[in-house]
N, C-alpha and C positions, 0 to 999 in steps of 0.2 A: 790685240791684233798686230801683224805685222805691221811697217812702218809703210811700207811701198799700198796695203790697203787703205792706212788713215789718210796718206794723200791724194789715194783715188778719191775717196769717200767725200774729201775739203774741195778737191776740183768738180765731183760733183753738184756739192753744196754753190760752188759759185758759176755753176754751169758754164765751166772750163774745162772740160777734160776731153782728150780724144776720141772716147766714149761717144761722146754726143756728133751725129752725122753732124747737124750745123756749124758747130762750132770748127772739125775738122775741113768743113770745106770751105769757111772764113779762111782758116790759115793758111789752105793750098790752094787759096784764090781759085776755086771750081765751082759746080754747080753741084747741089746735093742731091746726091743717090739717092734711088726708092727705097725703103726697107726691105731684108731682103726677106721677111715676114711675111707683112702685109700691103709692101709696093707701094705706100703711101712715101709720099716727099715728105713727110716730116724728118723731123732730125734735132728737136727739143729733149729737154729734160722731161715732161710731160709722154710723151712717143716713148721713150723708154724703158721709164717706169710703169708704162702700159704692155708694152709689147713685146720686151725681153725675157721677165721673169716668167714661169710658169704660172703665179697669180699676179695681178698688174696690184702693183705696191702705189702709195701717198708719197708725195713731197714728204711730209713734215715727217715719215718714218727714218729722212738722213739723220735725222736730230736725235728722234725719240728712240731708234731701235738702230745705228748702222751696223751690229752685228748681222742681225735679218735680212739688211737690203744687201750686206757683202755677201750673204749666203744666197740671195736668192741670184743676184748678178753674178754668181759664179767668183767673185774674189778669195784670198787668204781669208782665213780668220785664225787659224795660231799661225806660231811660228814657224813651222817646217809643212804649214800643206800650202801645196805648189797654186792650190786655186782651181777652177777650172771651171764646165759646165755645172751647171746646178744639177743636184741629183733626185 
């Protein structure tokens, strides 16, 4: 996997990444947006691994499987693909 996916995948894992509405709207001092999914104020690591992927994936699959969870979140997984929506 590329390198820019293993540290999505580690910000993940420490539920840091700008990924997560919550965590982005700690750092820009706001109030977190609905999803634009399901309108809910969540904005966890749990909310996204529910409601992004086309099947809602486990925690424990950053660990067990993060090629699956970068594939289904739409990230890299070689070297030269750009990423993007899940297919």
């Amino acid at each position: 996997m590329p390198r820019s996916t293993r540290v999505e995948l580690a910000r993940l894992r420490s539920q840091r990444p700008l990924m997560l509405e919550d965590y982005k709207a700690k750092v820009e001092n706001r109030a977190i947006s609905p999803c634009i999914k399901c309108g809910k104020h969540e904005g966890d690591l749990c909310h996204l691994l529910r409601c992004f992927p086309t099947k809602p994936l486990q925690k424990s699959k950053l660990w067990k499987d993060p090629i699956g969870v970068a594939r289904a979140l739409g990230l890299a997984t070689t070297q030269f693909d750009p990423g993007g929506a899940p297919s």
